[in-house]
C-alpha positions in Angstrom: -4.6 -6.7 -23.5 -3.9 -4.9 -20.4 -2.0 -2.1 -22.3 -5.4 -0.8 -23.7 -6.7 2.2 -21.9 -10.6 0.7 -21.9 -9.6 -2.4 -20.1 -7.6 -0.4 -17.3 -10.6 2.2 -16.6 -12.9 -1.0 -17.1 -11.4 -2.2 -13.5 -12.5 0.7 -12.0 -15.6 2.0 -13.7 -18.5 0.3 -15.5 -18.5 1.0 -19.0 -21.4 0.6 -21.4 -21.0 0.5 -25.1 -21.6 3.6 -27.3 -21.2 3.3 -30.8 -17.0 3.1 -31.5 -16.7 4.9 -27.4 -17.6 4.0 -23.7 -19.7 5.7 -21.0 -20.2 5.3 -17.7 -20.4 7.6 -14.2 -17.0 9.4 -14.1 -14.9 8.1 -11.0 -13.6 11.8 -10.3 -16.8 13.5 -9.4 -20.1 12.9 -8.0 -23.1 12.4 -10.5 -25.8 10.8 -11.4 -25.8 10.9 -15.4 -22.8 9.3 -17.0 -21.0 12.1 -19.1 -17.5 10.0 -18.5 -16.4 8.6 -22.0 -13.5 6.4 -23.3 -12.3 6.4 -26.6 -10.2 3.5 -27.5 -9.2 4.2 -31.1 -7.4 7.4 -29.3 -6.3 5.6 -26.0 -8.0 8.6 -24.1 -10.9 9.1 -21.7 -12.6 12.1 -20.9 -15.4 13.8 -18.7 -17.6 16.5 -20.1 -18.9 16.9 -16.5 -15.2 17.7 -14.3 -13.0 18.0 -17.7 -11.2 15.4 -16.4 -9.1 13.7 -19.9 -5.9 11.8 -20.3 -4.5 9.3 -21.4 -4.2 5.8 -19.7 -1.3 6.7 -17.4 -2.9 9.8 -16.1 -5.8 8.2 -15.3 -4.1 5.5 -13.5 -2.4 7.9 -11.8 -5.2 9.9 -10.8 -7.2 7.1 -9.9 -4.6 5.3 -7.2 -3.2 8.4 -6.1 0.4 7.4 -7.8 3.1 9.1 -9.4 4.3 8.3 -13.0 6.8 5.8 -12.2 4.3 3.9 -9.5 2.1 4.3 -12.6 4.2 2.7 -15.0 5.4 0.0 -12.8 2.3 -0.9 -12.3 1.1 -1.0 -15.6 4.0 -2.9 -16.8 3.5 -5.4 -14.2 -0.3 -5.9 -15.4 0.7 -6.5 -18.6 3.2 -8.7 -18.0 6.4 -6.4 -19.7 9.6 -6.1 -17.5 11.1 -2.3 -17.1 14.6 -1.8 -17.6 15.2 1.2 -15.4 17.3 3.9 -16.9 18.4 6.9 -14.5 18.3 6.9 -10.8 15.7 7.4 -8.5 15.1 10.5 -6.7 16.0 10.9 -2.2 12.4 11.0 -2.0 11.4 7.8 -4.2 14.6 5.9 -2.3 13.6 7.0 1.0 9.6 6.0 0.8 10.5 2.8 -0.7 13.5 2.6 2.4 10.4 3.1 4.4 8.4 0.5 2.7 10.9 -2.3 3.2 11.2 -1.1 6.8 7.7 -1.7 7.3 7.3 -4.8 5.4 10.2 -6.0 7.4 8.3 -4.7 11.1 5.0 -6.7 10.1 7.0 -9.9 9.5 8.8 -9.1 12.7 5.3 -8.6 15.0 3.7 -11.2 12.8 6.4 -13.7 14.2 6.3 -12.7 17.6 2.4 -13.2 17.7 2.8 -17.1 16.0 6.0 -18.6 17.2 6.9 -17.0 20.1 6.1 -16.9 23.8 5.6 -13.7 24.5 2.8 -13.5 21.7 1.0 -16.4 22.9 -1.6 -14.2 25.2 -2.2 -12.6 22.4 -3.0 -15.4 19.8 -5.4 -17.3 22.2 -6.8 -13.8 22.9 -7.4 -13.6 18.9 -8.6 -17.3 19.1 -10.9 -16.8 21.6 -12.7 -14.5 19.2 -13.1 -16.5 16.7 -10.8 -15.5 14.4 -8.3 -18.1 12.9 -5.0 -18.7 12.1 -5.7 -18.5 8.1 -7.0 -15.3 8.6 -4.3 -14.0 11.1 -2.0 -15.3 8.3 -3.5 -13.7 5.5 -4.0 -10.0 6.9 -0.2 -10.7 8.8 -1.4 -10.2 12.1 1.0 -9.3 14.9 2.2 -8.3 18.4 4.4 -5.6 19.3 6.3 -7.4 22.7 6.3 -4.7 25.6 10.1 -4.9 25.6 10.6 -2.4 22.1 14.5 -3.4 21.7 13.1 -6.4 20.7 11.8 -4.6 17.3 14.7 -2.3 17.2 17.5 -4.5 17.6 15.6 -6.5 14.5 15.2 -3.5 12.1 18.3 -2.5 13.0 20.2 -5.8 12.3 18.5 -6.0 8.7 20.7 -2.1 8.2 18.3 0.5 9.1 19.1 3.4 10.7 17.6 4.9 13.7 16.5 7.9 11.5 14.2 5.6 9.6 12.3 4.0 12.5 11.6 7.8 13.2 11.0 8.7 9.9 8.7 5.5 9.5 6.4 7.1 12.3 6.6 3.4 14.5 8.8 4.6 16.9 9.4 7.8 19.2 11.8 9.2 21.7 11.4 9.3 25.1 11.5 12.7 26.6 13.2 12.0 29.9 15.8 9.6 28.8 16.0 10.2 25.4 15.4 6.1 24.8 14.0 5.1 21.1 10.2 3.1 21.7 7.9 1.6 19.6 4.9 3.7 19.8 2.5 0.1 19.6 4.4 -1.6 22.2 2.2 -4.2 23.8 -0.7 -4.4 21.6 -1.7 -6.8 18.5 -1.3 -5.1 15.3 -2.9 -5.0 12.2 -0.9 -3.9 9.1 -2.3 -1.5 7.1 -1.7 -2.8 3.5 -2.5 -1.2 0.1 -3.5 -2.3 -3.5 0.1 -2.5 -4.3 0.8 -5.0 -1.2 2.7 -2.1 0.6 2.8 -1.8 4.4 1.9 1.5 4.4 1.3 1.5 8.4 0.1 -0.1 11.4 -2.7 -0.1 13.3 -2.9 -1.3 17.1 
């Protein structure tokens, strides 16, 4: 039951039976003698070392660096229930998730340009030549970023975003002599930067 508090802190810490409780090393704090427990007739965990306590949200929370609603989302998802939102999300929520989707949508756009077209092919046998194959340039979405950066722009801004969001995303500056938008990885192979929820979080070059 991926609801249960023990089974959630079980994928991040290893517990050993106590009794009715859990112990193991806490995950907050450096030490060497497990004073982290888990209580599952209460749902809670707690450390008598940091003081650390909460329920299985906060720890999950706390754990992947998340707010509530990445929490529950997440939770939900493991356990297999479908949310039915209710309210609206806040500008800040709507704009990091805009910013998600932008990025999402700029790997798939290098990752192309790398595999099918020709000014990526340099690239590829370069990545070839080094022993690393297709499946793997597949799996960890590879890419290039062309030299030419309206190439990216013009596709980000076809799929509706805005030039303040290629800013905001941090891909792309402005030139201070003629004021023209670049992408800041133009002409190198990229490699996504992807986190435990799948998210193109950024890009390394």
């Amino acid at each position: 039951d991926a609801g249960r508090v023990e089974d959630v802190v079980a994928e991040y810490v290893t517990l050993t039976k106590r009794g009715a409780n859990l112990t193991g090393l806490c995950p907050f704090h450096q030490e060497k003698s497990p004073s982290f427990s888990v209580f599952p007739s209460k749902g809670i965990y707690k450390c008598f070392g940091c003081g650390r306590g909460g329920d299985i949200f906060s720890f999950y929370q706390e754990f992947n660096r998340v707010d509530f609603r990445e929490a529950l989302e997440d939770l939900a998802k493991i356990a297999g229930i479908k949310l039915v939102h209710s309210g609206s999300f806040s500008k800040e929520e709507i704009k990091r998730k805009n910013l998600y989707n932008l990025n999402l949508e700029l790997a798939r756009f290098y990752h192309y340009i790398l595999m099918a077209h020709d000014v990526g092919k340099e690239s590829l046998k370069y990545l070839e030549d080094r022993g690393i194959k297709r499946e793997t340039i597949k799996r960890f979405v590879l890419g290039f970023s062309p030299p030419d950066s309206r190439l990216a722009i013009q596709y980000l801004t076809k799929k509706g975003f805005k030039i303040e969001d290629l800013f905001d995303s941090g891909s792309f500056g402005k030139s201070q002599y003629k004021s023209n938008i670049y992408d800041r990885f133009s002409g190198r192979i990229i490699f996504p930067q992807i986190d435990f929820r799948e998210r193109v979080v950024g890009f390394a070059g």
